[in-house]
NUVO-785141 format. One line per field, with one value per residue (C-alpha): residue number from 1; residue in one letter; x, y, z. Coordinates in Angstrom, 2 decimals. Each point is the difference from the previous one (the first is absolute). Example, Ala and Ser with C-alpha at 12.3 -4.5 7.8 and 13.67 -1.06 7.14 Angstrom:
<nodes>
k (1 2) .
r (A S) .
east (12.30 1.37) .
north (-4.50 3.44) .
up (7.80 -0.66) .
</nodes>
This chain:
<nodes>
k (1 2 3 4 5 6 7 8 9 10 11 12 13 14 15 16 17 18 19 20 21 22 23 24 25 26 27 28 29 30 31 32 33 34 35 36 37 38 39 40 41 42 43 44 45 46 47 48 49 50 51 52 53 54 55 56 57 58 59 60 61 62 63 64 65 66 67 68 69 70 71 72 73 74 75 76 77 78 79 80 81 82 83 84 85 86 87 88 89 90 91 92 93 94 95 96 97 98 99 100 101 102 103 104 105 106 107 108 109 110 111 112 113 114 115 116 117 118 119 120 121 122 123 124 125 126 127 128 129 130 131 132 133 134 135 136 137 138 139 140 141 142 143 144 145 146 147 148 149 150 151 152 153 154 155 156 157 158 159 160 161 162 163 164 165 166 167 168 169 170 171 172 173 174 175 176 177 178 179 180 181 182 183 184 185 186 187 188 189 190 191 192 193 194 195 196 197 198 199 200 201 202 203 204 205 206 207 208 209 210 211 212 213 214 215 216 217 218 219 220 221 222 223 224 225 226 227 228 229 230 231 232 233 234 235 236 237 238 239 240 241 242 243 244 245 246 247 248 249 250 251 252 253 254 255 256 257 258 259 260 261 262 263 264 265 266 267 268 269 270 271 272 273 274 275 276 277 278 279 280 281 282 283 284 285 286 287 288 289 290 291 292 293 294 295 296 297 298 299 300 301 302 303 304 305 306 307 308 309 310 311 312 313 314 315 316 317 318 319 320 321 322 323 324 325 326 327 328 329 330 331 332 333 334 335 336 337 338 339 340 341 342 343 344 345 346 347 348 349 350 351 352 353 354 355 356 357 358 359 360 361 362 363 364 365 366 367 368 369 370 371 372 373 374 375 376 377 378 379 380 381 382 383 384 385 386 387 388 389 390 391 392 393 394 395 396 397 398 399 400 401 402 403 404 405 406 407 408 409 410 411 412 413 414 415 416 417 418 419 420 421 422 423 424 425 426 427 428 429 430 431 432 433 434 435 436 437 438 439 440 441 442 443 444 445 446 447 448 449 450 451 452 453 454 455 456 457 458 459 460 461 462 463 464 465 466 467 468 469 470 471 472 473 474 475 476 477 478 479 480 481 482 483 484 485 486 487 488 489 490 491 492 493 494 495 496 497 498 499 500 501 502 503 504 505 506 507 508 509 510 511 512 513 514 515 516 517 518 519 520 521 522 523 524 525 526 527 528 529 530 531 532 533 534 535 536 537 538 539 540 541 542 543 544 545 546 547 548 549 550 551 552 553 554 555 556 557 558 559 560 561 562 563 564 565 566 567 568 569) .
r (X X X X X X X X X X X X X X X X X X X X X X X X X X X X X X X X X X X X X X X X X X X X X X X X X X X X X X X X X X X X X X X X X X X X X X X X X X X X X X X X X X X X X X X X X X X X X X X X X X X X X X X X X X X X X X X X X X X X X X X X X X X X X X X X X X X X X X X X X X X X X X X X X X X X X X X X X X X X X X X X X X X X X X X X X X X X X X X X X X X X X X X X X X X X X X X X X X X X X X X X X X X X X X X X X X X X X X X X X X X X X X X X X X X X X X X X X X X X X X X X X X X X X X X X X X X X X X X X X X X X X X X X X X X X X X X X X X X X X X X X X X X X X X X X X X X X X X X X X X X X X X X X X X X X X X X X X X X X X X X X X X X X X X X X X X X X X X X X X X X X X X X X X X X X X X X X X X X X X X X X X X X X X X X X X X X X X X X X X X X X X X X X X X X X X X X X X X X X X X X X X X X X X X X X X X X X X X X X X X X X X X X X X X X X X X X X X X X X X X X X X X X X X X X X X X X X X X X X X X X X X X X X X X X X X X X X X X X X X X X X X X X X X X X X X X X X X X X X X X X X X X X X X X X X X X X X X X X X X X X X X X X X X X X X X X X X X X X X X X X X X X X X X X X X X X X X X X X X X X X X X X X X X X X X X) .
east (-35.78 -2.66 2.29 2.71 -2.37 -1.52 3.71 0.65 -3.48 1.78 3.22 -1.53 -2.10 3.13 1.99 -3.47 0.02 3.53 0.06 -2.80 1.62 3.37 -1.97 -1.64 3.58 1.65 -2.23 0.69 2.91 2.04 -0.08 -3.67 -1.52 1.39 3.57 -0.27 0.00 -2.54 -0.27 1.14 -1.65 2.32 -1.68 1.23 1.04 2.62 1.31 0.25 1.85 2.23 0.74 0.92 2.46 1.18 1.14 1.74 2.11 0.89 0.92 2.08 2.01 0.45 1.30 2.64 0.90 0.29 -2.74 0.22 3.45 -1.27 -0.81 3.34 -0.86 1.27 -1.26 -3.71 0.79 1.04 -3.22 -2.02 1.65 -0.54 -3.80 -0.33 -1.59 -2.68 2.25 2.86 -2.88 -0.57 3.46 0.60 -2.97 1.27 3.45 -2.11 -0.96 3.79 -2.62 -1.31 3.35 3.72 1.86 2.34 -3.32 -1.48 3.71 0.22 -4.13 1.24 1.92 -2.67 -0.68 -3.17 0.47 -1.67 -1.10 -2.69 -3.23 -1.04 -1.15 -3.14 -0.82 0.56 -2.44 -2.76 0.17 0.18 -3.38 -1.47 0.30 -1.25 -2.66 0.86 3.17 3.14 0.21 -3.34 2.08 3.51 2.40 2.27 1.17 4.05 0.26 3.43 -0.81 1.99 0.11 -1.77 -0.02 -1.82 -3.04 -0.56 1.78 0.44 -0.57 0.58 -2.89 -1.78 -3.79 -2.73 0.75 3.40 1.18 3.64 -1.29 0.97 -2.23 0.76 -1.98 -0.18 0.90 -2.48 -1.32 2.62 -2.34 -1.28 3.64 1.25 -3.55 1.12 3.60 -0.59 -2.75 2.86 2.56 -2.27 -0.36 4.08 0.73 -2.13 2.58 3.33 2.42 1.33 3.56 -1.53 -1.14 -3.30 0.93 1.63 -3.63 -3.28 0.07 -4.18 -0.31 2.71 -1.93 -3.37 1.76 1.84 -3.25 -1.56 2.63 0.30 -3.92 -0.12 2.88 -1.89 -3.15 1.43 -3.04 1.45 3.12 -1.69 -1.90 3.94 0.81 -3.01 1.14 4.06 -0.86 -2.60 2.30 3.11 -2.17 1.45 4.05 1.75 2.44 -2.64 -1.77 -2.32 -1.02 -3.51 -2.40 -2.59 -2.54 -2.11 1.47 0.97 -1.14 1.44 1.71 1.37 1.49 0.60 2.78 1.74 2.98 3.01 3.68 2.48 3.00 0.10 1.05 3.13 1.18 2.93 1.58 -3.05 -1.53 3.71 -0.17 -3.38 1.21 -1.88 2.22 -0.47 0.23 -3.13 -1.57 1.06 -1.02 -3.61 -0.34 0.58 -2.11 -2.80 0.19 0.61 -3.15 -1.80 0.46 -0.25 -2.63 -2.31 0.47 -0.38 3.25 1.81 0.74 2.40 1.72 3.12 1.53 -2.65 -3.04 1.03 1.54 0.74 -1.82 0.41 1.28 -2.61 0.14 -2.60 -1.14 -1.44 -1.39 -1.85 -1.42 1.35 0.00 0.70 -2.54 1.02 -2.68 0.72 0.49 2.84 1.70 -0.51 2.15 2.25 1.35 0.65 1.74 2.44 -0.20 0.72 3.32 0.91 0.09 1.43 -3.21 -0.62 -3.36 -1.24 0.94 -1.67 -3.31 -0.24 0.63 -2.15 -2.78 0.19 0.36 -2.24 1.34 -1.73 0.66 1.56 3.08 3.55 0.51 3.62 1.44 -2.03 2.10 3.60 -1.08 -0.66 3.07 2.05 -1.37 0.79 4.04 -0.10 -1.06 0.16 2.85 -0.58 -0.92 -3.00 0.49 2.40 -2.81 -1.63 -3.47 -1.09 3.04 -1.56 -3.58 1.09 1.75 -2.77 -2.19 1.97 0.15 -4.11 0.11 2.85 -2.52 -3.07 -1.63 -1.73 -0.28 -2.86 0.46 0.69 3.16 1.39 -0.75 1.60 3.53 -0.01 -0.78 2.85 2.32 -0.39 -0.34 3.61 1.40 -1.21 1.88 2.99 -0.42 -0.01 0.75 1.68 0.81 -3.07 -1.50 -3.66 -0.06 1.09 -2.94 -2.59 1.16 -0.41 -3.42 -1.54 1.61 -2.32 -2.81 0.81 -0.74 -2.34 -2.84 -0.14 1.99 1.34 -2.78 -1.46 3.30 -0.10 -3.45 1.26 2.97 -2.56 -2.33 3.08 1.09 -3.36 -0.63 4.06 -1.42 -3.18 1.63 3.12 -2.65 -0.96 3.65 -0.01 -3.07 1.11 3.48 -1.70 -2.42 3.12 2.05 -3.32 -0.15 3.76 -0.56 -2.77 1.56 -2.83 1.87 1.25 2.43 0.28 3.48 1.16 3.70 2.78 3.27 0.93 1.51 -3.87 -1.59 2.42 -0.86 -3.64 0.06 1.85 -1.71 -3.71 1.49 1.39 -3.26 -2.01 2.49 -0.43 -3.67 0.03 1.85 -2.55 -2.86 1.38 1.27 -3.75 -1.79 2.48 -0.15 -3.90 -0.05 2.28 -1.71 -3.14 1.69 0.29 4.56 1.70 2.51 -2.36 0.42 -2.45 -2.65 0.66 2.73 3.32 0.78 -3.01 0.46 3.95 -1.65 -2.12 3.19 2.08 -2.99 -0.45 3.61 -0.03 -2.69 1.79 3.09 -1.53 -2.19 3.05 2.35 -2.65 -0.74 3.46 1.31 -2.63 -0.19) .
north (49.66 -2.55 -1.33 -0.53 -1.37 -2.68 -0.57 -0.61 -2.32 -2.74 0.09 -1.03 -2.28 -1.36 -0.73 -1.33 -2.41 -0.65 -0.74 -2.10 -1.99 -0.07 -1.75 -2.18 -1.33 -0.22 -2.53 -1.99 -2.73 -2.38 -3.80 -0.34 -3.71 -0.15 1.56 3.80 3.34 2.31 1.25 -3.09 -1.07 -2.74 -2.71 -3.59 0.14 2.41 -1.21 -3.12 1.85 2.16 -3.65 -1.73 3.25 0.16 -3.75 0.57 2.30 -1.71 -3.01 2.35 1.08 -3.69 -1.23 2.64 -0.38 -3.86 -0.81 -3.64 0.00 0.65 3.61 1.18 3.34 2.58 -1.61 0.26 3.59 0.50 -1.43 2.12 2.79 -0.92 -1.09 3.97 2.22 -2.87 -2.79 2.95 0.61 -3.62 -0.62 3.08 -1.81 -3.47 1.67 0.36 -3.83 -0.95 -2.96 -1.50 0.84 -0.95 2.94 0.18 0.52 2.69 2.24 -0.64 1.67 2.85 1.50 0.52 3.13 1.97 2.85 -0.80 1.97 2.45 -0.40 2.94 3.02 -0.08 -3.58 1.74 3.10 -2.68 -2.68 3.63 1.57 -3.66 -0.41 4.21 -0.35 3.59 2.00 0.40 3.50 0.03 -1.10 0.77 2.68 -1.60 -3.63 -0.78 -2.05 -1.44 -2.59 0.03 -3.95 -2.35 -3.28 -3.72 0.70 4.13 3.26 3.04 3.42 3.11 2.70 3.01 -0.22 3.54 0.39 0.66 -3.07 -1.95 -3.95 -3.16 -2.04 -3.34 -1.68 -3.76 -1.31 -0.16 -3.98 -0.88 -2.03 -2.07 -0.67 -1.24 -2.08 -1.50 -0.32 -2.06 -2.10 -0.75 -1.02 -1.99 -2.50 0.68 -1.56 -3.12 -0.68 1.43 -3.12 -1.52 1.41 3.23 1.79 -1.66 -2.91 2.44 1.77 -0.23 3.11 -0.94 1.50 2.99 1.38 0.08 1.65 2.39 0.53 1.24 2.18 1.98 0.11 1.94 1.99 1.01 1.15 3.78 -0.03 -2.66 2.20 3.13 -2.27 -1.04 3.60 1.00 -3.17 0.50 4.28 -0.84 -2.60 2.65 3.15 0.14 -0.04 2.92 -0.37 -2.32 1.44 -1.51 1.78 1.63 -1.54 1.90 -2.90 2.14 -1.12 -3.66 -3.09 -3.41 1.18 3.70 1.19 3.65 0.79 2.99 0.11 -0.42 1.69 -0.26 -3.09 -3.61 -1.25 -1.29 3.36 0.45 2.85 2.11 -1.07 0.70 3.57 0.87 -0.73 -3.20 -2.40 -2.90 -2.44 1.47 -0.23 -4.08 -0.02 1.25 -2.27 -3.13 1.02 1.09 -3.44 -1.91 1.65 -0.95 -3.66 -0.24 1.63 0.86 -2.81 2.00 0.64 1.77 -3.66 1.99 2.54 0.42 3.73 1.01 -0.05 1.71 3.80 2.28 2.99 3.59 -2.68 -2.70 -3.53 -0.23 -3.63 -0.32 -2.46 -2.53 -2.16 -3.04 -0.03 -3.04 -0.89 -1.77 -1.14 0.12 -3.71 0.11 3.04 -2.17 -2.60 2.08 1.38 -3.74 -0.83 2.76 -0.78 -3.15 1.15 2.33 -2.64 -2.77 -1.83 -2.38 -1.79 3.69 0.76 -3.40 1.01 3.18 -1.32 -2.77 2.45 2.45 -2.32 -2.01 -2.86 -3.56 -3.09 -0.48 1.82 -2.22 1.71 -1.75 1.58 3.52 -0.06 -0.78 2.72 2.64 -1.48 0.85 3.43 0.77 -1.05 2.97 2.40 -1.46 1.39 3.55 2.99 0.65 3.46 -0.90 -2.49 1.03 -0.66 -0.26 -2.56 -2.10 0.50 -1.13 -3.13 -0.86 -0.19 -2.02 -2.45 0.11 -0.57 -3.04 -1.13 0.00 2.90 2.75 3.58 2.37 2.54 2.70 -1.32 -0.53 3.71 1.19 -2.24 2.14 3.23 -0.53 -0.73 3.49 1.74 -1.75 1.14 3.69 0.14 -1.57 2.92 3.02 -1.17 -3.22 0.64 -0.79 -2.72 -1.43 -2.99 2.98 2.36 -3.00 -1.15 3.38 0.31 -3.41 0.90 3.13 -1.80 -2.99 2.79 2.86 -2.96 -2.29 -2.29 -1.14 -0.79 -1.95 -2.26 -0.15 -1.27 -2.54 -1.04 -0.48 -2.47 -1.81 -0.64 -1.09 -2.01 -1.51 -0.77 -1.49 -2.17 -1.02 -1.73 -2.54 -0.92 -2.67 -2.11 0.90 -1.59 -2.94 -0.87 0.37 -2.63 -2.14 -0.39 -0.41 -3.37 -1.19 0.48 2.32 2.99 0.95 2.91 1.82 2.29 2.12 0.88 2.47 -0.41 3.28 1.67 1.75 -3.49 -1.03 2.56 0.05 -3.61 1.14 2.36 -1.49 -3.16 2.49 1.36 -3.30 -0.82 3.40 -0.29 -3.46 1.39 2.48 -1.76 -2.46 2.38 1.68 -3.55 -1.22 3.33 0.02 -3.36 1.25 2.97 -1.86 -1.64 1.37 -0.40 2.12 1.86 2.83 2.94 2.72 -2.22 -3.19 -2.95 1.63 -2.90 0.48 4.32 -0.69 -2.33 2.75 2.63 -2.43 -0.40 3.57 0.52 -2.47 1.46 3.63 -1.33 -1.46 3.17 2.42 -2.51 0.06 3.68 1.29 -2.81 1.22 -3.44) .
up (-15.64 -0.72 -2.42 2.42 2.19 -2.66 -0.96 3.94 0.23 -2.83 1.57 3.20 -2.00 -1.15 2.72 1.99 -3.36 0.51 3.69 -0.06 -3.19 2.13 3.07 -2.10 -1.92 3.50 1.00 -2.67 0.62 -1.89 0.05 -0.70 -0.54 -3.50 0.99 -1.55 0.54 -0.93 -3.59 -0.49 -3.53 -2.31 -1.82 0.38 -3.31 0.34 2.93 -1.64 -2.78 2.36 1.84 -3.09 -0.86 2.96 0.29 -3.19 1.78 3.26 -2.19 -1.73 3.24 1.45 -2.93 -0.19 3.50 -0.24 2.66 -1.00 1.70 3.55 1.57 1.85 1.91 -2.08 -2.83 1.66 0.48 -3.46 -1.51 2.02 -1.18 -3.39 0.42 1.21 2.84 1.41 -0.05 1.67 2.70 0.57 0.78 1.94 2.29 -0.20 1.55 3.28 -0.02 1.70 1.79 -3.18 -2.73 0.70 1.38 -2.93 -2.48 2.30 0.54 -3.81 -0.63 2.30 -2.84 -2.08 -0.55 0.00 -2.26 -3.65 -2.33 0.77 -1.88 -2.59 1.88 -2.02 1.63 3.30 -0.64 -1.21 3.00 1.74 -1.44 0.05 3.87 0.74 -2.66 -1.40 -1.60 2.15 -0.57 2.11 3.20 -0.69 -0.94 -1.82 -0.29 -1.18 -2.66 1.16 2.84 3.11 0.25 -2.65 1.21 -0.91 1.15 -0.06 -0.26 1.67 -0.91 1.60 0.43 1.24 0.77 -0.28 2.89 0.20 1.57 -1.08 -0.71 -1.34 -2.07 -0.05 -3.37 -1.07 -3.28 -1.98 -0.85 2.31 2.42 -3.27 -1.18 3.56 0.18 -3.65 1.13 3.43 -1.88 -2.60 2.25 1.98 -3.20 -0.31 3.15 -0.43 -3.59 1.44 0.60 3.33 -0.75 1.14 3.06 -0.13 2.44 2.93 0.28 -0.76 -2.99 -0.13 4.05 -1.07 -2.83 1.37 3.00 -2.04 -1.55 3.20 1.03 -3.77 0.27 3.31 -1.30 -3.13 1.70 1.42 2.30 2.36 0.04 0.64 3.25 0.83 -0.08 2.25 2.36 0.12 0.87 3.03 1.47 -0.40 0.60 3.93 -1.77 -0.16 -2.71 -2.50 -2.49 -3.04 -2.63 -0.31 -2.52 -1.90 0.57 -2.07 -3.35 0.95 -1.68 -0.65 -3.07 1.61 3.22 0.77 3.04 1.14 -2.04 2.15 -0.82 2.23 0.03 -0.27 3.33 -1.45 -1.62 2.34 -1.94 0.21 3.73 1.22 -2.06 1.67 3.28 0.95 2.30 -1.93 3.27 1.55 -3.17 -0.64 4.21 -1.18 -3.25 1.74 3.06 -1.90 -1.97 3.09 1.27 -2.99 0.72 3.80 0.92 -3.09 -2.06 -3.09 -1.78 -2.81 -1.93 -2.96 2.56 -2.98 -0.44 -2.79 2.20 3.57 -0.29 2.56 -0.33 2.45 2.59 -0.67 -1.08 -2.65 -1.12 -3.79 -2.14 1.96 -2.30 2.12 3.21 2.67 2.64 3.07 2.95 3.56 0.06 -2.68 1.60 3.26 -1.82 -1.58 2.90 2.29 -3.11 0.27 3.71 -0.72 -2.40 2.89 2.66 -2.35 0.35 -2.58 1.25 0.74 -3.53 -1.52 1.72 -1.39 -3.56 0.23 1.62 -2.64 -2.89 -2.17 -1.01 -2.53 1.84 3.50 0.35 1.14 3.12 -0.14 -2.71 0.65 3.36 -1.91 -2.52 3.09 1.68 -3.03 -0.14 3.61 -1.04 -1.90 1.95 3.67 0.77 -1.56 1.60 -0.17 -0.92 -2.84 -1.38 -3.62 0.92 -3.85 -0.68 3.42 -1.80 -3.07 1.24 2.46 -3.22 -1.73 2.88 -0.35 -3.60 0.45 2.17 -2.03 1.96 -1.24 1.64 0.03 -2.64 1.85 1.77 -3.54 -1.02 3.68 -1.27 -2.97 1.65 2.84 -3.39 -1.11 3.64 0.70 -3.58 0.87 3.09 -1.83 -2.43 2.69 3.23 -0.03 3.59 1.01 1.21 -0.73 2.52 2.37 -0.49 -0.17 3.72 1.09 -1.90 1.53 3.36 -0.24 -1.25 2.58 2.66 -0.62 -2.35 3.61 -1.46 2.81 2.13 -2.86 0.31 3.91 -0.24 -2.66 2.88 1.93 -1.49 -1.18 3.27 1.19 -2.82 0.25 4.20 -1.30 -2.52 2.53 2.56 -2.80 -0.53 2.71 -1.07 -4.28 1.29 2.03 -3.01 -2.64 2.14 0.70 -3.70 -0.81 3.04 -2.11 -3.31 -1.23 -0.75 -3.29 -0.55 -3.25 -0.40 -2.39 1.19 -1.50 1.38 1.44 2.95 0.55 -0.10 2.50 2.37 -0.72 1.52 3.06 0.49 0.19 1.59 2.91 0.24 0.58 2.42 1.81 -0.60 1.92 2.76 0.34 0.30 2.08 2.35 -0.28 1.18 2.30 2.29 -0.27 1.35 2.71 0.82 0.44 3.00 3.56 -0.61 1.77 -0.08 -1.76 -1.58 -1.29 2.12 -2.38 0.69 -1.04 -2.70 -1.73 -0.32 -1.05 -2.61 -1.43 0.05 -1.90 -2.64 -0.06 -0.69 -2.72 -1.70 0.60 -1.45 -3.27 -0.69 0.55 -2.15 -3.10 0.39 -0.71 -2.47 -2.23 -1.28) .
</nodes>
């Protein structure tokens, strides 16, 4: 008995030790002041040595693939290939960057694929034991050796903890945060050498590397996933049909990640969702919903929503692997939505706010050609249903307007384009019946309502109007100062015109209005002058000219409000 107990005293000893070394190692993060992880302990000479190899065999690659002759997109996607699983993961990340690369490069980077080689399993075991600070057989059962998914940056493998419990431990390449760091560093010097024949004078590869850089950083350290799972399962705790694995925070560190291990289907596994008697419309209905939601009204989105990381499980759509994630604040979902307002009602100035709004852009932007670009646009899909519309194809092309135009969006809207692109290709894979434009109207209709949406926008009418009144009484003395100065010669008019059939009725338009606006006022004085005179007949206790002056004002007035309310222009 007292040796039991002495044997029981250590173990606790033990796992106090090992708890307390666990807290301390979660605290510890990535991207310190010199760029490197913990344990992190290379000499400069070796990384000058592993640069110099290295470079021997990147030269090796772009000579074979004839960079000299220009970079053609399958030829980038070749060379990655070739360079192996960093430069693979780079270009899997540059494929989300439709704002910065040609569309043609990023649909080529899509095909890479992300299954490599896995990495010994005696690698695994020792970044394993190195991040728990003790044997795995202390902790777990039994660990496969076969990994379930090995991809650039870690592998998978299937396991069952002391306890009992089915997990997934999800372990990073070992040196792989050294190699990338050694990698980017060496195509940073590449780019400054590669010749104007190639890709180098469509973008600025400088700003895409160290972005790419930031992005694979985050994604390497597992504790900002593990915070994204935490994040993604509080703001979907209150849905029904979501579910997000449970993490053993326990044994998580920047280099490991323990999860619930999750069987069921892929969501695109017709043959078996259709055998197991799941109607695969509500299902698409509840994946685009869910994702929708996601967007709209959390701003914290599934950014790589493809088959391999959402299953259904006992009637649940479960959402894995969130090492990248989109953000979105309320003013860009603000945006977001006029613009599709603006695509809905055919509204091209509506639509060039919103982009202009949400984008950042060097230099002052030609509003001209912006407008043609947006005008061109709306040909396409002006006259389409809206139901009928492919809301990633629209997101897509509105991008590449921005990017025509020199703008640049925030980072998440470039993620969100590539997350509609695989939403829309799972619904083409198990319900093409259904539509996504569809389900979003009826989600923001929803949110429109029960959020107090539309109070917010009455109370916008509102001080748009006044503000439209307040502006309308200056019109009079702006006009009489503007033809003062035409008399004297001391005006000086600078246009920049487009001939088009909107230009045309722009001018109509606001020449209507002065017009109208003239009218009014004049009515306005001329009856106040009356009224201030004892002329009879009267009416309403004032001379009857005067009070049929202020109706025909008032109808004026009535008639231009109700004329630019429903145009919508």
């Amino acid at each position: 008995m007292e040796e039991a107990g002495q044997n029981k005293t250590v173990e606790q000893k033990q796992k106090g030790s090992l708890s307390t070394k666990r807290k301390y190692e979660s605290c510890r993060r990535i991207n310190n002041v010199n760029g490197e992880f913990y344990g992190q302990r290379r000499t400069g000479e070796k990384r000058k040595s592993g640069y110099g190899e290295r470079l021997r065999e990147i030269t090796a690659v772009l000579k074979k693939h004839a960079i000299t002759r220009g970079v053609s997109p399958e030829k980038l996607r070749l060379i990655l290939e070739d360079l192996g699983p960093t430069y693979i993961k780079l270009g899997q990340i540059m494929s989300l960057r439709s704002d910065i690369l040609p569309k043609i490069y990023c649909d080529e980077l899509m095909k890479l694929c992300s299954d490599v080689p896995p990495m010994p399993f005696s690698q695994v075991i020792e970044v394993l034991e190195e991040s728990m600070g003790c044997p795995w057989q202390e902790e777990f059962q039994r660990i496969d050796e076969k990994p379930l998914g090995a991809a650039s940056i870690a592998q998978v493998h299937r396991a069952t903890l002391k306890t009992g419990e089915e997990v997934v431990i999800k372990v990073q390449r070992k040196g792989i945060y050294e190699t990338m760091a050694r990698d980017i560093g060496l195509m940073h010097k590449a780019v400054r050498l590669m010749p104007p024949v190639s890709i180098k004078g469509m973008v600025d590869l400088n700003m895409v590397l160290s972005e790419l850089w930031t992005v694979t950083q985050e994604e390497m350290n597992f504790l900002t996933e593990a915070a994204n799972m935490a994040e993604f399962a509080k703001k979907n705790k209150d849905v029904a049909f979501v579910k997000v694995p449970v993490l053993y925070r326990e044994y998580i560190s920047p280099h490991v990640l323990v999860m619930e291990y999750i069987d069921g289907f892929a969501i695109n596994d017709r043959a078996d969702l259709l055998a197991n008697g799941y109607d695969l419309n509500e299902v698409g209905t509840k994946y685009v919903d869910n994702f929708i939601k996601q967007v709209m009204e959390d701003g914290f989105f599934h950014a790589d929503p493809h088959p391999g990381n959402v299953r259904i499980q006992e009637g649940k759509i479960v959402w894995i692997d969130m090492g990248m994630m989109g953000r979105l604040t309320e003013h860009d979902r603000q945006l977001i939505s006029e613009a599709i307002e603006g695509v809905a009602m055919n509204n091209i100035g509506k639509i060039q706010d919103a982009v202009l709004a949400l984008g950042d852009f060097k230099g002052k932007p030609d509003s001209s050609k912006l407008y043609e670009d947006i005008r061109g646009l709306m040909e396409k899909y002006g006259t389409a249903d809206m139901g009928n519309i492919d809301v990633a194809e629209v997101m897509v092309d509105l991008m590449e307007v921005m990017k025509e135009n020199k703008i640049m969006m925030p980072h998440g809207l470039t993620m969100l384009a590539r997350g509609l692109t695989h939403v829309e290709g799972v619904l083409a894979e198990i319900c093409p019946d259904i539509n996504m434009t569809q389900i979003a109207a009826a989600r923001l209709k929803e949110q429109f309502l029960s959020n107090g949406n539309w109070k917010r926008e009455i109370k916008k009418g509102g001080k748009n109007f006044a503000w439209s009144l307040k502006r309308a009484v200056d019109i009079p003395s702006l006009a009489a100062d503007f033809l003062q100065g035409c008399m004297k010669g001391q005006t000086k008019i600078n246009l920049d015109l487009h001939a088009s059939d909107d230009l045309a009725w722009l001018l109509r338009r606001l020449v209507r209005n002065i017009v109208m606006g003239l009218w009014v006022m004049a009515l306005l004085i001329s009856s106040s002058i009356i009224c201030a005179t004892d002329m009879k007949p009267k009416l309403w206790g004032i001379p009857a000219l005067g009070a049929f002056g202020y109706v025909f004002a008032f109808i004026i007035v009535l008639y231009v409000f109700i004329k630019h309310f429903f145009s919508g222009k």
